[in-house]
N, C-alpha and C positions, 0 to 999 in steps of 0.2 A: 710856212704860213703865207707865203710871200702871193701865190695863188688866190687865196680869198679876199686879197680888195681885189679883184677884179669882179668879183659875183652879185649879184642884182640882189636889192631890199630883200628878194621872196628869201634867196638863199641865206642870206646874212641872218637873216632870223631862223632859218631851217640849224643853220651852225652853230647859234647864239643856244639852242634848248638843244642841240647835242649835248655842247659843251657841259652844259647848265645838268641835262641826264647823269653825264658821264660824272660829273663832281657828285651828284645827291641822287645815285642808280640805288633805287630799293632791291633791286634783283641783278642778278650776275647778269642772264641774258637782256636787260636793259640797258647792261655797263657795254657788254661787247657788241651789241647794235650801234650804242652811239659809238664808240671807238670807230669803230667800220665806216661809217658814215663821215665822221669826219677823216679820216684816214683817207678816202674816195674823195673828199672835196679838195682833198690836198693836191693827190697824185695828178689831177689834172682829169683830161677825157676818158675816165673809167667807165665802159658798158656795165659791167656785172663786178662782183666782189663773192670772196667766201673763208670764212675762219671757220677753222676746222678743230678741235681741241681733246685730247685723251680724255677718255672715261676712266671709271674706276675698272672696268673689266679689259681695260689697252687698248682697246679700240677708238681710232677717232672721230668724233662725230660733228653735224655741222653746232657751233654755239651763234650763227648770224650771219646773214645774207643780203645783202648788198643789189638793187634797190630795192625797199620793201613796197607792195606786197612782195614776196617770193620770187627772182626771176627763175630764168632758168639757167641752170648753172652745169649740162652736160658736156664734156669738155674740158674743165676744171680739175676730173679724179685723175689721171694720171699723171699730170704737173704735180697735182700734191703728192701722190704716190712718192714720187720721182724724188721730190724733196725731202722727204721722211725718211724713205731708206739712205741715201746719200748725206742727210743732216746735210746740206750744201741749197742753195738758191737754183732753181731754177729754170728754164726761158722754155719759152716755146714761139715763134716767132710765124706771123703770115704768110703765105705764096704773094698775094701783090697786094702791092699799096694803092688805098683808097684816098683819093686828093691829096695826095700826097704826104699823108699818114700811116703806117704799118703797125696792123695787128699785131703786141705780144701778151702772152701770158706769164704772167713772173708771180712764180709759187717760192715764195721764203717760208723759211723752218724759226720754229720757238721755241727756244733751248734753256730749261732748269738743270741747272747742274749738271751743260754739258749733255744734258739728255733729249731728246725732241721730245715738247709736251703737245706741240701744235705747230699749223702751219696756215699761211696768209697766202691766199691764192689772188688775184688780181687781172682783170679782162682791161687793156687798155690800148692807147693809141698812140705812137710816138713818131714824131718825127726821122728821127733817128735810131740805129737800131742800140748806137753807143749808150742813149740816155736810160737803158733797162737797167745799166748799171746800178745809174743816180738813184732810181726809182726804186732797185733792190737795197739800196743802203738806206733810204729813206723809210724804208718798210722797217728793215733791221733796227734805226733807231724808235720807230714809234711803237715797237713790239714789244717796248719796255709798261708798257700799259697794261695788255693780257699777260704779259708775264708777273708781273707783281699782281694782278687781281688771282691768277692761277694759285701763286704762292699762298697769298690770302684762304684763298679756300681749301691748300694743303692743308695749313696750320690750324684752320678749323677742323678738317677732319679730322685730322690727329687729337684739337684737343675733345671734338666731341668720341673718339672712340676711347681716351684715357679715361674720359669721364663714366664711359659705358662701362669699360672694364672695372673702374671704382664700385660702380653700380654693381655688377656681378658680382665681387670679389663679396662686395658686405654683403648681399641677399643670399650668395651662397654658405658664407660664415653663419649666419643665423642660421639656416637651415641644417647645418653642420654642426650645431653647437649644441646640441642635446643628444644625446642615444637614443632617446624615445620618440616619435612621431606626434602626440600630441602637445609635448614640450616645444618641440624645433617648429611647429605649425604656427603657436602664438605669437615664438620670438620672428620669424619668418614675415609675418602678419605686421607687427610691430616696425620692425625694420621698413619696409615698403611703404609704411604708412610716413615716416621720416623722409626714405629717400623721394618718392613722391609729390611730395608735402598734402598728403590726402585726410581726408575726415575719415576713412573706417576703410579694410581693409577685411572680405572676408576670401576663405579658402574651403573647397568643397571638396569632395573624394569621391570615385563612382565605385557604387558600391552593384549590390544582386536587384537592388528596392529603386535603383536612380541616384542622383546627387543627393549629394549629405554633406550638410556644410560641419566642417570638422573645428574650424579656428575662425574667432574674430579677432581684430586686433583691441588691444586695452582691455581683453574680456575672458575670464579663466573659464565659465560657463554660460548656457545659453538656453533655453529654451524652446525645442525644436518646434513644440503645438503653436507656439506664438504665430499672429499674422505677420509679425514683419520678416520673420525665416522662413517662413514659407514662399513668399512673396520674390523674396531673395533668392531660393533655390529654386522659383521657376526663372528669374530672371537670369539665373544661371546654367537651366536645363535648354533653355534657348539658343545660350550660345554654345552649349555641346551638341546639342541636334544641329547646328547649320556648320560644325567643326572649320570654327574661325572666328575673329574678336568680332565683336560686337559691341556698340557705347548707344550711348543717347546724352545731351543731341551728337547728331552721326558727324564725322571726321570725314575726311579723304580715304582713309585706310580701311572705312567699316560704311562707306556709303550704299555700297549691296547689300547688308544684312538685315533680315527683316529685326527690331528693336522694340517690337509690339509689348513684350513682359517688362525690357527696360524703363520704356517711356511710361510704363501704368508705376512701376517702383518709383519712380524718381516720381511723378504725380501724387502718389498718394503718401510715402514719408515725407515730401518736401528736399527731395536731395537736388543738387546743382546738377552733377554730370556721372553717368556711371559707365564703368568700363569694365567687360567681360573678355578673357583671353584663355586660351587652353592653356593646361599642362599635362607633358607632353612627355613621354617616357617611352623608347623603344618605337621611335615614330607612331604609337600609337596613343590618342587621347585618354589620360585617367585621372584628372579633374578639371577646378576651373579656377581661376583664380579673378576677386570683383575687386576693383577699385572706385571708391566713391570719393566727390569733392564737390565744396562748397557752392552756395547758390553764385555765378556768374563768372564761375570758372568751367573749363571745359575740355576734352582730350584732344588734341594736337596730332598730328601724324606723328612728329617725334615720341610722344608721349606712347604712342599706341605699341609704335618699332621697340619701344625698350622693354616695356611691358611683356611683350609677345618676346622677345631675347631672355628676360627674366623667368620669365613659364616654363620656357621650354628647357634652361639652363636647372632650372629645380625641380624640375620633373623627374629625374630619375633617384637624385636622397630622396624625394618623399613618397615616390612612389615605393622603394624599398621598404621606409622604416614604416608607412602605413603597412604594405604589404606583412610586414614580419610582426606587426603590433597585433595583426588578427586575428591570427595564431592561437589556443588556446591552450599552446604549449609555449609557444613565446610570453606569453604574458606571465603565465606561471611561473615562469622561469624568471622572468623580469620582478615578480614580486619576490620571489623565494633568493636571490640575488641581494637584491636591497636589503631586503632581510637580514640577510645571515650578516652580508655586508654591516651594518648599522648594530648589529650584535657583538660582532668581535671587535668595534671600534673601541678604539681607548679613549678617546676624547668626545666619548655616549655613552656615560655609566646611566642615566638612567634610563633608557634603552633596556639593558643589562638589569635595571632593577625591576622594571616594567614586566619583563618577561618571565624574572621568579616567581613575581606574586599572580602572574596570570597561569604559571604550574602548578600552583599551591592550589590555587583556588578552584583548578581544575580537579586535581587530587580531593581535596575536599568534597566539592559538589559532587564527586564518584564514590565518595563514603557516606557520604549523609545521607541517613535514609527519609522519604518522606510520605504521604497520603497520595497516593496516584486517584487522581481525581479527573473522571471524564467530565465536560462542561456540553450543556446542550441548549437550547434555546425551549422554553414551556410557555405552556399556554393553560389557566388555568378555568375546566367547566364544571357544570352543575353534574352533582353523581346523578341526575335523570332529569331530563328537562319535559315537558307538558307543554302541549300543546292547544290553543284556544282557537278553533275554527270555525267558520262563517256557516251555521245548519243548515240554511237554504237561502238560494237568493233574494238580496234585498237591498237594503241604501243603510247608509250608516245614521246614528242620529243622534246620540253622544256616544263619547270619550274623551271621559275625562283625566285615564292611568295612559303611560307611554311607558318606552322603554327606560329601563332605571328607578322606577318607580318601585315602593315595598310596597305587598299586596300580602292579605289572609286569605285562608280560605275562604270559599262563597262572595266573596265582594266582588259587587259586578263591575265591571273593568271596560263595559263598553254595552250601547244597546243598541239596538236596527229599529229604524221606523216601521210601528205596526197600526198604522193607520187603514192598508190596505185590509190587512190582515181582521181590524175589528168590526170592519164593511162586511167582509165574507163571514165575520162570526153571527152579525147579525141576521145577515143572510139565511144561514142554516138553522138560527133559530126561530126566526117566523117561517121557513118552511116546516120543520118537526112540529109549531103550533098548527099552522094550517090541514098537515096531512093530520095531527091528531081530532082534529074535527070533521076531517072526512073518515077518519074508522068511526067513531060516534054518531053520524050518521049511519054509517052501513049498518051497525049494528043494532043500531034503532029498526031497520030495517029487515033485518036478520038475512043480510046476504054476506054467509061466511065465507064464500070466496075473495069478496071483498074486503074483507076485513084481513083478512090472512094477508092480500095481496099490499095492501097500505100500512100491515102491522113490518113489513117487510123494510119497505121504504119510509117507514121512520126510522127503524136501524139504522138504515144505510145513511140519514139523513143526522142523525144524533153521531151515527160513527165520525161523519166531515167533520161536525161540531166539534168532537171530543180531539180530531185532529189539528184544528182551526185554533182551539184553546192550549194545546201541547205549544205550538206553534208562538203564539203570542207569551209564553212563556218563557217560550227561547231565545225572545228579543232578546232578554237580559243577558250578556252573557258576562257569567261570573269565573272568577280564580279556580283552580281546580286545587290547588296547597298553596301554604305559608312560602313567600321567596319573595325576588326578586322577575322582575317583566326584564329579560334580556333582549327582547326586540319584539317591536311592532309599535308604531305610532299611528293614529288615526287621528289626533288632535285638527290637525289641518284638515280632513279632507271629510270633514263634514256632509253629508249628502251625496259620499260618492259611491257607487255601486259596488257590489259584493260577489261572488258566485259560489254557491254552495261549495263546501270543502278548501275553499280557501283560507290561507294561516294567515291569521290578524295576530296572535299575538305567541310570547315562547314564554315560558313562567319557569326560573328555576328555583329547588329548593335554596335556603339562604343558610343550612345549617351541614350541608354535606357537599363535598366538592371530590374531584377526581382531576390528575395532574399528567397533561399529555404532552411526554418528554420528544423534542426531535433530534435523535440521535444519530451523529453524521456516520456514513456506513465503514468510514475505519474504524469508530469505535464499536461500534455494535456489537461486535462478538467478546467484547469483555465485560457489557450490562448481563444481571442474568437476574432472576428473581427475588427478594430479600435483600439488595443491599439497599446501602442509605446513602445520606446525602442530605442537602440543604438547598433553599430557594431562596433570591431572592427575586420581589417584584420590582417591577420600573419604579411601580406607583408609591410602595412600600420597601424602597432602600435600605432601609435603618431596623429593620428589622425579619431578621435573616426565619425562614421556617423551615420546618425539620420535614426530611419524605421518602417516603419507602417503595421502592420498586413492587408492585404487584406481578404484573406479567409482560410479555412481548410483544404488540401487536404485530402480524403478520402483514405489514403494510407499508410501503415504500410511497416515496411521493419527491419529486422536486423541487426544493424552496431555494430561492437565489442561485443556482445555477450549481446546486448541491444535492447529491440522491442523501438519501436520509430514513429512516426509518422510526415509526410511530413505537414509542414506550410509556404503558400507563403506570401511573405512580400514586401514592394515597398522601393525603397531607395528615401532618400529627397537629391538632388544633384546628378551630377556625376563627381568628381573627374578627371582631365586630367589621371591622374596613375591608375584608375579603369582599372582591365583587367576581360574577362568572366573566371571562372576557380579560381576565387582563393576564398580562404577559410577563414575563422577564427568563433568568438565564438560573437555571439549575447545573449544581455538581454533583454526581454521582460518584463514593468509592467506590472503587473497583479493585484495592490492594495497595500495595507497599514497594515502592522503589526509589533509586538514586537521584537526588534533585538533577544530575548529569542524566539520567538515562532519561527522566521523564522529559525535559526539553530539550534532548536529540530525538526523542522519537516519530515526530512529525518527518526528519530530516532522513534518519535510517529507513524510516517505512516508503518513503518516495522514491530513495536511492537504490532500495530492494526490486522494487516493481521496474522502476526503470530497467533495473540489471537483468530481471527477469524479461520484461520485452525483448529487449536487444542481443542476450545471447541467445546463441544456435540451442 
């Protein structure tokens, strides 16, 4: 130190905030610039400086350089060379001395344990060539600085890789600790979300369809239609298409990836930070694994490296045990295993008791005979319905029945404005009086031409008439039988126009009905004419009716995305509350079988056709 009272205010403060670095250095390379620096104000007229320091991959690279900005330091590699391989100090000395000082270079070596970690290369001016000595021992002693910071960051790395491997060790236990894949994926799940100290933890698998999130953690099931899974399996299809981690907000580690699906996830649940990473099997990508964490926390490079070491270490259990769970011989095997397992256990009697009573009970429902009963969906109409059409165009002018309404025969049910119509009556009968006054004339006159020819044209003139009066007649228009109006309402639409032949109203009878069965096309071929059976209506629950198949109709149709086939059926009785139009669910026998045969045989009849497509 003996060097620095000689150095002026500027410098004294330049050494004063080394020092001050060098005691409270946030960063390694902060610690060994100030070192260096002071180190150079010690040695006396140093040009250049350079520490040189092992990596993890052996190589030594520069950790600071001596003056900053950057000099130039060519010249420097092979002194340090020299030093490294020899583990010895060593000189490199000038051709002539400038004012009577000579260039040396003196590269000393950094030795942990005996081993070279680094080397201190040094550009200076000495008097003599004797003093490189001093200067090399001087170096040696102040090398205790980088040498203990070096140690320091051994010991770190060591304990950050015990802790990794800690890390490994349990994410791989968990994922090891079940036989089955969706077991090991929870506990998996679970575990990460511990070592992490994360808020949720989910796990996806690529499947034929895209990612499919398989595991959340704290969570045995999920709901895949939900928004926030979906939301989650794009924020995870993201980081499989750009195959590399991905977070939001972005890291050092994941500051290239685009984060567009993470940053809307974390936006719209309200999550703090999310972190997407592959897993990795056979160098090839086969899911993804998300990590979530609270509001004002966020993923760290460390954070991202472990994560991404974790993926890729459990990539291959789960890609196995997914792989062999999908199996639809694995799984069979897996349940019929449990099974039998869980049957022959001795400390599972009721297990063992469970499974007698469900032989018994099988045995049973295979003896018991019962009513085989097809179920079809009915609809029940008028045995003829009637129709009440508009005679000729006109305007409406009451109606006062709608649909629903009970009607008799001849009760008019609706009438047309015949205002027009009693114009043209009148019409035709002051003409038939007028032309009858010009025959009475003519004939007063006795020109029988004449009379012939006006005895003509009052026909044609009384025929209008008698057409004119049919006509006003049929405003009215009344019921054609006793029933029910099953549709047509005119109430509202007062005054609105008509056009011949159009259906204003449907009249059914109220005492006779017919019952049309839709019967789904597996059953069809076991309906056949005269069997029975019972109905009930939606409207009419509690009171079940009796009905008899009449015939077949030859008529297919598709209702709910079902082919079906139309059967008409007769009702025994008619009910005062029977109305046409209403609906519910009839059974037809069809014969006598095993309450086992009757409810496998949806299952046999699928399994049949299947076997028939697929075999040769």
């Amino acid at each position: 130190m003996s060097h620095m009272t000689g150095t002026s205010a500027t410098g004294q403060r330049r050494l004063t905030r080394s020092w001050s670095i060098l005691a409270e250095a946030g960063t390694t390379a902060e610690f060994y610039t100030a070192w260096l620096d002071l180190l150079c104000s010690e040695l006396g007229e140093v040009t250049r400086a350079l520490l040189l320091l092992q990596g993890d991959d052996d190589a030594y690279l520069p950790a600071a350089v001596w003056p900053q900005p950057v000099s130039d330091v060519s010249g420097l590699s092979e002194p340090a060379h020299h030093a490294i391989v020899s583990a010895m100090p060593s000189f490199v000395f000038g051709d002539e001395p400038v004012r009577g000082k000579t260039q040396v270079i003196v590269a000393h070596p950094i030795k942990c344990d005996s081993v070279v970690r680094g080397v201190v290369v040094v550009d200076l001016r000495l008097s003599t060539r004797e003093e490189s000595i001093a200067v090399s021992h001087r170096i040696g002693q102040a090398s205790g600085w980088p040498e203990a910071m070096y140690r320091r960051q051994q010991l770190g790395s060591r304990a950050r890789k015990v802790d990794r491997l800690s890390l490994l060790r349990c994410t791989n236990g968990a994922a090891d600790a079940h036989a089955y894949f969706d077991a090991s994926a929870i506990s998996l799940a679970n575990e990460i979300v511990r070592q992490f100290s994360a808020e949720r933890v989910s796990i996806a698998m690529d499947s034929r369809r895209g990612l499919k999130i398989a595991a959340i953690s704290h969570s045995v099931s999920h709901d895949r239609r939900s928004t926030l899974i979906r939301d989650l399996e794009a924020a995870m299809q993201e980081a499989f298409d750009q195959y590399g981690p991905v977070s939001h907000p972005e890291s050092n580690a994941t500051a290239r990836r685009i984060s567009v699906a993470h940053a809307f996830y974390c936006e719209r649940w309200s999550v703090g930070a999310v972190l997407s990473v592959l897993i990795v099997s056979a160098a090839a990508p086969v899911g993804v694994l998300t990590i979530e964490r609270r509001a004002g926390e966020r993923f760290e490079y460390p954070d991202v490296e472990a994560a991404v070491e974790v993926a890729r270490c459990i990539g291959p259990i789960l890609d196995l045990k997914y792989q062999k769970d999908r199996l639809l011989l694995g799984r069979g095997l897996r349940v019929l295993q449990s099974g039998t397992g869980a049957l022959f256990d001795r400390n599972r009697p009721s297990i063992k008791l469970a499974t007698a009573l469900a032989v018994l009970a099988a045995v049973g429902l295979a003896a018991w005979p019962a009513e085989f009963r097809v179920s079809a969906r009915a609809l029940l109409e008028g045995q003829s319905q009637r129709v009440v059409a508009a005679p000729f165009d006109g305007f409406v002018d009451e109606a006062p029945v709608r649909a629903g309404d009970r009607v008799s025969a001849g009760q008019v049910i609706a009438t047309l404005d015949d205002r027009d119509l009693q114009l043209e009556r009148r019409k035709w009968e002051y003409e038939e009086q007028k032309l009858i006054l010009r025959q009475r004339e003519a004939a007063a006159k006795h020109e029988r031409a004449n009379v012939a020819i006006i005895g003509a044209q009052i026909d044609q003139a009384r025929g209008q008439l008698a057409l004119v009066r049919e006509k006003i007649k049929r405003t009215r228009l009344a019921s054609p039988i006793d029933g029910f109006v099953v549709s047509g309402d005119l109430s509202q639409k007062r005054g609105a126009p008509v056009s011949q032949g159009k259906v204003l109203f449907e009249v059914a009878p109220d005492s006779a009905y017919r019952l049309i069965l839709a019967i789904d096309e597996r059953d069809v071929g076991l309906v056949a004419a005269g069997q029975r059976g019972s109905l009930v209506l939606t409207g009419l629950p509690a009171n079940p009716i009796s009905l008899s198949v009449t015939r077949p109709l030859a008529v297919a149709s598709v209702e709910d995305g079902r082919n079906v086939f139309k059967i008409e059926a007769s009702i025994e009785g008619s009910p005062a509350t029977l109305r046409p139009g209403m609906e519910g669910v009839a059974k037809v026998v069809v014969g006598e079988r095993s309450l086992l045969s009757i409810w496998m045989r949806p299952v046999i009849d699928r399994l049949t056709v299947l076997a028939w497509a697929w075999l040769p």
